[in-house]
N, C-alpha and C positions, 0 to 999 in steps of 0.2 A: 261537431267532431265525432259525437256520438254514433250518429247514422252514418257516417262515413268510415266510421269504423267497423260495424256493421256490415254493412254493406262490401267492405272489402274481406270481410269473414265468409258471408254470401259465396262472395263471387271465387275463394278458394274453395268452397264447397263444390260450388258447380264444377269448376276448372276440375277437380278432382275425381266427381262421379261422372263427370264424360268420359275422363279419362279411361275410369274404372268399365265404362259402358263401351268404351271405342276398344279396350284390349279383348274382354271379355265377346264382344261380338267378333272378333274375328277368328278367336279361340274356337265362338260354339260354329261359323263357318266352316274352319278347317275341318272341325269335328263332323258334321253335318256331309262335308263332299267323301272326307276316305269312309263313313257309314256305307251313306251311298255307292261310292264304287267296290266296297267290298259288299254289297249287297247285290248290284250289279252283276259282278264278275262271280258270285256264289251264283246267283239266277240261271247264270249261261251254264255254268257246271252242271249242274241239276237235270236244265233240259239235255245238254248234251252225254249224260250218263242216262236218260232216258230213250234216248235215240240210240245209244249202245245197245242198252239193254233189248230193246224192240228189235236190232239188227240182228242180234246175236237168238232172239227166239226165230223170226222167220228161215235164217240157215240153219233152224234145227228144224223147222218145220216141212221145209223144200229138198228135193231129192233130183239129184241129178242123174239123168236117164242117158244113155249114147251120148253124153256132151253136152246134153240138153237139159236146162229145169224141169223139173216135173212137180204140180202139188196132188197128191193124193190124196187127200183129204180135203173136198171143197168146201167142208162147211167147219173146218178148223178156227177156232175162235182167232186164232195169230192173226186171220185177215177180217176181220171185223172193223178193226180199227182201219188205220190212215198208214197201212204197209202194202208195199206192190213187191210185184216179182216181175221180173225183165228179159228175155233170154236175147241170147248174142246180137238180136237185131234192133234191141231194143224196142220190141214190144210187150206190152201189160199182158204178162197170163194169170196176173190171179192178183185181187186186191181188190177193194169195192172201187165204185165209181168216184172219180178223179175232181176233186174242186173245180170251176173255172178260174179260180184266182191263181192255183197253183199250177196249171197246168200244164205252162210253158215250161217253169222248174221240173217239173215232174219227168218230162220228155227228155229234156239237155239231160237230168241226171242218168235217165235209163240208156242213153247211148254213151256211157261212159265215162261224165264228169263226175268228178267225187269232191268228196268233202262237205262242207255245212253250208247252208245258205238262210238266210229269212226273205221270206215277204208275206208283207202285209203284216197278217197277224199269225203267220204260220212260220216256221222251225223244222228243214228237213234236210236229210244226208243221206246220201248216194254211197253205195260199197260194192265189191264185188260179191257173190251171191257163193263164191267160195275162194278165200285170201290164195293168188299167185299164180290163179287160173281164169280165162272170161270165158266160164259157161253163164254166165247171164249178171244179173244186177238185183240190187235191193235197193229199195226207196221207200224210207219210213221219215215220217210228218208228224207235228204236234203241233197243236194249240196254242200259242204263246198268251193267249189272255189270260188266263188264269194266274200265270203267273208276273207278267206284267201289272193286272191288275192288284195283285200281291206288291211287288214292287211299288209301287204308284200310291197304296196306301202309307207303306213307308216313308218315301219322299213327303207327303204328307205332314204324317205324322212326326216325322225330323225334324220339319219345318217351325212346324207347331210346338214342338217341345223347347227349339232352341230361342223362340220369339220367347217363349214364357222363363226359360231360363232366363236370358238376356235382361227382358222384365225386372223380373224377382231380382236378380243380382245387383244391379243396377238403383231399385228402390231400397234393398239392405244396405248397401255402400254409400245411399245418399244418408240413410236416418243415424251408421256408423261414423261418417265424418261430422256431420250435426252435430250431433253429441260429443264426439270425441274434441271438436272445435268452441263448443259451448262453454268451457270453462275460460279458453283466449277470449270468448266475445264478455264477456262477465269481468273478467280481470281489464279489459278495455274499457268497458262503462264505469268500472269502481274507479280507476285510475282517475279517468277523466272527471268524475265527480271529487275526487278529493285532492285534484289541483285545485278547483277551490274552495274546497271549503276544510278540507285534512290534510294540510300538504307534509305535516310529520304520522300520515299514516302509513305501515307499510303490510304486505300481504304476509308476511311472516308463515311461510309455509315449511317450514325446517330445511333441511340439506335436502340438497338436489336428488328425487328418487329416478323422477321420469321428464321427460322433456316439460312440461308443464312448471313442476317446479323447477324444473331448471331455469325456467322464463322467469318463473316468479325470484327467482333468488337474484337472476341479472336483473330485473326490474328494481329489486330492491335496493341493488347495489347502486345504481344509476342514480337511483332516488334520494341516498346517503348522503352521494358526489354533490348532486343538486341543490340537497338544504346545504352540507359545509359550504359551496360555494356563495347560497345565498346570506348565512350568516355571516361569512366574512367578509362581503360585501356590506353588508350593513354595521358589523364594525367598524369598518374603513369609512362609509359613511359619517359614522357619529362622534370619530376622532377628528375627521376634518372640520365639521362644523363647530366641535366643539376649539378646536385651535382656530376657527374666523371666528368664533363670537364675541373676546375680547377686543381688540383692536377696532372691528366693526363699529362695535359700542362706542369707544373713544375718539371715533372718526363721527359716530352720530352727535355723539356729544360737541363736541369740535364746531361742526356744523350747525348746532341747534342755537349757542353761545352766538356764535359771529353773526347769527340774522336776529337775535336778541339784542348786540351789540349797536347805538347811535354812532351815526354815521361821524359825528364829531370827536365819540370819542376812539374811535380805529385808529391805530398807527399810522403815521403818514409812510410811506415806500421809501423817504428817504431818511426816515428816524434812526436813530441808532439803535445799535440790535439790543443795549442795555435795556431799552426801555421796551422791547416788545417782548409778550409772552412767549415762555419757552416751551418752544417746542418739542409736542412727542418725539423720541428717536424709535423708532421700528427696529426689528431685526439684532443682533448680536451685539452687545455691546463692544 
């Protein structure tokens, strides 16, 4: 009874640290995806306030001549990097040489697509070379690795943090109900031990403070119920026997006389009743 008692202490513990392990994983999930997409959606910001920024230096750096782009300065740093200039027909007057990866984007954007695109591992956005007029085109590019690879560490590292959270939470919540269920499994072995061998023992823990002694105080109580009933069962016991033990007696006696009795000298069955021994009367006079 002991191990099964046990054992169903056990298996509230389990029941309980799954429990604790199944809410809290999904906790550090939720946690984990809105990181991620606000980490995400900060990444696209960043690059695309860099693509602003890069837009906004090549139209200070380009001068429009008859309608037409002009850079006057060919060796202005602004075109170092991954920024082109485009005039009406969409062709490159100034910008280094062109990815092959990007190339095809490069084109579409310089005839007049706009807005942001990615491929591969590049980041670029098409404008007009001055806002509400097409004297020509700007198309500035970026790197996305860098900060993907930023990102990527992240995811990473989120991952990693929530597996060890989840861990951690999970092994405190298991040694927290242990303990806290340690003193049910205690109060279950003493019990069962002084059914028999104390059965007027009781765990006498005062007024109910916390659920524990609250158990202990209903346990007590049950245990009260159990001896009054068991003594008054064996009251009733030792009134009854003691009310069969007379009569029993006089009936053994009865019995023990008539097989001591010769067979010559018994009454005959049709003697008269003067002559035979009178009889016990039983019951109420």
């Amino acid at each position: 009874m002991t191990d099964g008692a046990l054992r169903s202490s056990a298996s509230v513990r389990r029941r309980v640290t799954a429990t604790t392990a199944a809410i809290i994983s999904v906790g550090m999930i939720a946690l984990v995806v809105v990181v991620l997409f606000v980490a995400w959606r900060t990444t696209d910001h960043e690059m695309d306030q860099v693509l602003d920024t890069r837009v906004a230096a090549v139209r200070d750096a380009a001068e429009v001549v008859h309608g037409r782009p002009v850079v006057a300065d060919a060796d202005d740093p602004t075109f170092d990097t991954s920024n082109w200039v485009a005039d009406p027909s969409g062709t490159l007057i100034a910008g280094p040489n062109v990815p092959p990866e990007i190339r095809a984007e490069v084109r579409r954007l310089a005839h007049g697509e706009s807005g942001v695109v990615e491929v591969d591992s590049w980041r670029l956005r098409g404008a007009a070379l001055r806002p509400g007029s097409d004297v020509g085109r700007v198309i500035v590019a970026i790197d996305t690795g860098p900060y993907r690879s930023g990102l990527s560490r992240l995811i990473a590292a989120s991952i990693v943090t929530g597996l060890v959270v989840v861990a951690g939470v999970t092994l405190l919540s298991g040694l927290i109900v242990r303990r806290a269920l340690a003193p049910v499994a205690a109060m279950t072995a003493t019990a069962v031990a002084w059914s028999h061998e104390r059965p007027d023992r009781r765990f006498g823990l005062g007024a109910p403070r916390d659920e524990i002694t609250g158990l202990a105080a209903v346990l007590d109580g049950l245990l009260d119920r159990v001896d009054r009933a068991i003594r008054a069962e064996q009251r009733l016991t030792a009134e009854v026997a003691h009310e069969l033990r007379t009569p029993l007696t006089v009936m053994r006696g009865e019995a023990e006389l008539g097989a001591a009795t010769p067979v010559s000298e018994r009454p005959s069955a049709t003697g008269s009743s003067a002559s035979s021994p009178p009889r016990t009367r039983w019951g109420p006079p």
